[in-house]
N, C-alpha and C positions, 0 to 999 in steps of 0.2 A: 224439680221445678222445670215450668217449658219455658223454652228459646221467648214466647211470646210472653211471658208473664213480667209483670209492673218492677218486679226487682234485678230480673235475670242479666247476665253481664251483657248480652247480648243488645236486648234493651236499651240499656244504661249507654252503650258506646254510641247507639245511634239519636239517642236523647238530645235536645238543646240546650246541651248545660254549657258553663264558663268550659269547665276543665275539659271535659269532649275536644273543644273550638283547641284549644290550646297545644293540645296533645297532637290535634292532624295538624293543624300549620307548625309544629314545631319536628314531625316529620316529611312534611310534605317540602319546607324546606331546608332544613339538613340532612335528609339522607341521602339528593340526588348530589351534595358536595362531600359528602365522606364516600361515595361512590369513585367520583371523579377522580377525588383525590388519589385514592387507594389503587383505580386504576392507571393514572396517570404517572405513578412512583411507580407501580409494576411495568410499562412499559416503555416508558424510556429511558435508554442507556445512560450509564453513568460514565461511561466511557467514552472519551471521541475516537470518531474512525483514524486511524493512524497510517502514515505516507512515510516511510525509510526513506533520509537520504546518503545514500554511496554513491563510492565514486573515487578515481586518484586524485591524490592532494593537487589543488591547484585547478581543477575542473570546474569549479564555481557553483559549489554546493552552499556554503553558510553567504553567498550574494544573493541565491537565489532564495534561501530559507528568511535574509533580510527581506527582500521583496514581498514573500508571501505575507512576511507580519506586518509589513511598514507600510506596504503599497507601494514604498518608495525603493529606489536603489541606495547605500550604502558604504563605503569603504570598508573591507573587510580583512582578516589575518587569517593565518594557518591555524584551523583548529586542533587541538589537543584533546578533549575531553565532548563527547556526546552532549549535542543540546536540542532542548524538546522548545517548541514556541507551538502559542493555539495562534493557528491562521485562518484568516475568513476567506473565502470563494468571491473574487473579486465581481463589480458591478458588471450583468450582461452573459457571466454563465449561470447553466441550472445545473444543478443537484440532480442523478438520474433517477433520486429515489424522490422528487420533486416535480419532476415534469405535469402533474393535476393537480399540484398544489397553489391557492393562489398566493402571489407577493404579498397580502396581509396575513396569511396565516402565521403566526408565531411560530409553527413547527418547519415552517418555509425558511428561517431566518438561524433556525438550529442548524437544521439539516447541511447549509453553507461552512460551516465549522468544522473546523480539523486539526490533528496533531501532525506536525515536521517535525520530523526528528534528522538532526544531522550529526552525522558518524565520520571522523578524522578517515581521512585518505593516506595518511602515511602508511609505510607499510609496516613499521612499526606498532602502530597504534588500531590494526583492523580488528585486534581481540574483541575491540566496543562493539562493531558489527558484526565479529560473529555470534554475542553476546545477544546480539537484537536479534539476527536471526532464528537464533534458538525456542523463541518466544513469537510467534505471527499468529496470537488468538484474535488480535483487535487490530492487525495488519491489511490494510486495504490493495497495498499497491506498493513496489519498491521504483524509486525514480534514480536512476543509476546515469551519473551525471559525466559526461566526457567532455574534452576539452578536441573540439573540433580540427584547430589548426596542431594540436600536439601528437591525435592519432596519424596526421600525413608522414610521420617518420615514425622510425622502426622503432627506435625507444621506447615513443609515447604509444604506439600503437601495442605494443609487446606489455608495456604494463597493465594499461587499462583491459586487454581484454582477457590475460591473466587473472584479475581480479574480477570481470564478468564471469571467466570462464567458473570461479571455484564456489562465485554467489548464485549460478545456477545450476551448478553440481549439487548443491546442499538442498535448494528448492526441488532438486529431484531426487534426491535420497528422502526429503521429506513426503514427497507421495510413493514414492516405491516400495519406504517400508512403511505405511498408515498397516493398522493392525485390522481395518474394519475396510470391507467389499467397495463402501462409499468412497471412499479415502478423503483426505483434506479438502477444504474450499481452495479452488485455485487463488493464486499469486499472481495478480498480473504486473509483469517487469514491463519501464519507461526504459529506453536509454536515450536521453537527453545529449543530443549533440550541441554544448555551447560553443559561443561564440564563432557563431558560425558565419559573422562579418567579419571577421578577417581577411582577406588576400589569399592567405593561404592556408584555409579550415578548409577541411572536406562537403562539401554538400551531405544531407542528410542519407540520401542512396549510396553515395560511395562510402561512406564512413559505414555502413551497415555491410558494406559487401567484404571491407576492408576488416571488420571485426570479425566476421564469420571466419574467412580463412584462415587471422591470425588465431583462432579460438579449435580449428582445423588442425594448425599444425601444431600447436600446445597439448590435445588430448593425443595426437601421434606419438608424439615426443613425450609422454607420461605414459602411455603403453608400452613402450617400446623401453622405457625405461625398468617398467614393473617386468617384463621379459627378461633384458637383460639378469634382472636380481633375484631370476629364479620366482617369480610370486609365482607367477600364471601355470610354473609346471609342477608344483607345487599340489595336485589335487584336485577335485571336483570343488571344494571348499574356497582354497585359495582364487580358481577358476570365478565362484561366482562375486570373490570381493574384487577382481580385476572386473569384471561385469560393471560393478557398481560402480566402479573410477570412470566407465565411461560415459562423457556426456551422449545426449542426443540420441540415435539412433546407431545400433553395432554396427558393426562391418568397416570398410577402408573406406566410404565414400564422403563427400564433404560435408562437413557442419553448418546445417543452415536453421536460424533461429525459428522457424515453422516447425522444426522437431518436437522442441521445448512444449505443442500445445498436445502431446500425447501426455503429457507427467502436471498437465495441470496449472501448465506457465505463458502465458500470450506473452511474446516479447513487441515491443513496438518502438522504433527509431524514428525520431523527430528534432528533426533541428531548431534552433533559436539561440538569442543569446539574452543575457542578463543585462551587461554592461556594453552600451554600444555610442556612436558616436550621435547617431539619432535616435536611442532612449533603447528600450527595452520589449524583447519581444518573444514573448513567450508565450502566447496564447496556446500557440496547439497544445502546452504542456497543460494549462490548466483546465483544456476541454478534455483534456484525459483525465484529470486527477476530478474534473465534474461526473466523468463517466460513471467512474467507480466509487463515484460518494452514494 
């Protein structure tokens, strides 16, 4: 039977019947929404972009993690226990994966959404973070939170950058040993100077100059430590885990946070504070955490 004859299927679909009429407007429109749909569940994440917060206890990590969710500031306590809040990108920044998007697109208004997660600063309780460390599949950015007037003395200087020091060892053990040519997506590290209306908090450059050298004399002093105990003579083997204890760049010369962009880590120091006596001021932090949405 031909394509043109009175019965052929052919025919018959192009015919003015009831059922013909029915069949194209019943694909014409549900297929371009089982399309949309099917594409739209494949391509957007079920997961929000996610922002770590560290830092030593008392630096004004869970004020700041209040701010993001509330919009508002907070009274706050010493955390114990890691907590996750979805926070929105406050009125006035963009999204950098948003910049040609217009304010009415619905994808405009996701893209603003993110996960805080904030991680106990005691030193007790940093297993949580190294816990989170271990896992940066859906890791956007770490905002590593210091308490501006506590780095101007030695204590507070000597802790905070000891725990910078070992949360960027690990970021760099993490691309050092990637098993693939490409190696990981970079990390970009905040270190958030708060409170930095105090009297006596460091400005945002001095507190960066002040970390470097304390972060200087702590990989010295872990070298010289691993010497003393015999690792480093030890072998070509022992040789290359001493290699790997050390931050930054070999050699005896000073530790400056522009090393870190060799192993896949931007570091960037910016002051502000949370809690202040004329409100709250954090912008440059959330133009960073817009950057990297």
């Amino acid at each position: 039977m031909a394509w043109h004859d009175q019965d052929s299927w052919l025919t018959a679909a192009f015919a003015p019947k009831l059922s013909t009429i029915v069949v194209t407007l019943l694909l014409t429109l549900l297929l371009p929404i089982l399309l949309h749909h099917f594409i739209y569940r494949r391509a957007t994440p079920t997961t929000l972009p996610t922002f770590l917060l560290l830092g030593p206890s008392g630096a004004g990590k869970t004020a700041l993690l209040t701010l993001a969710e509330r919009n508002q500031v907070a009274a706050t306590r010493t955390s114990t226990s890691p907590l996750a809040v979805e926070a929105l990108l406050p009125e006035g920044f963009t999204p950098a994966s948003s910049h040609y998007r217009s304010p009415g697109d619905p994808t405009f208004e996701r893209s603003r959404c993110f996960l805080l997660v904030d991680t106990p600063g005691h030193g007790k309780l940093r297993h949580f973070a190294t816990a989170q460390l271990a896992d940066l599949s859906n890791v956007r950015g770490i905002v590593f939170v210091v308490d501006a007037a506590a780095v101007a003395e030695e204590a507070g200087l000597n802790e905070a950058a000891g725990y910078l020091h070992d949360v960027l060892l690990t970021l760099q053990k993490r691309y050092t040993g990637a098993k693939t040519s490409k190696g990981p997506k970079e990390i970009p590290v905040l270190v958030a100077a708060n409170k930095e209306d105090l009297f006596t908090a460091l400005p945002q450059h001095l507190a960066r100059l002040e970390l470097e050298k304390a972060i200087s004399r702590i990989r010295k002093s872990k070298a010289t430590g691993l010497k003393d105990s015999g690792v480093a003579m030890g072998g070509e083997e022992d040789a290359m885990e001493d290699e790997r204890e050390w931050l930054g760049e070999g050699g005896e010369g000073p530790f400056e946070f522009q090393q870190m962009e060799e192993v896949g880590t931007s570091v960037t120091v910016l002051g502000g504070n949370v809690l202040g006596s004329e409100g709250s001021d954090v912008k440059g932090w959330f133009e960073w955490i817009a950057e990297h949405l």
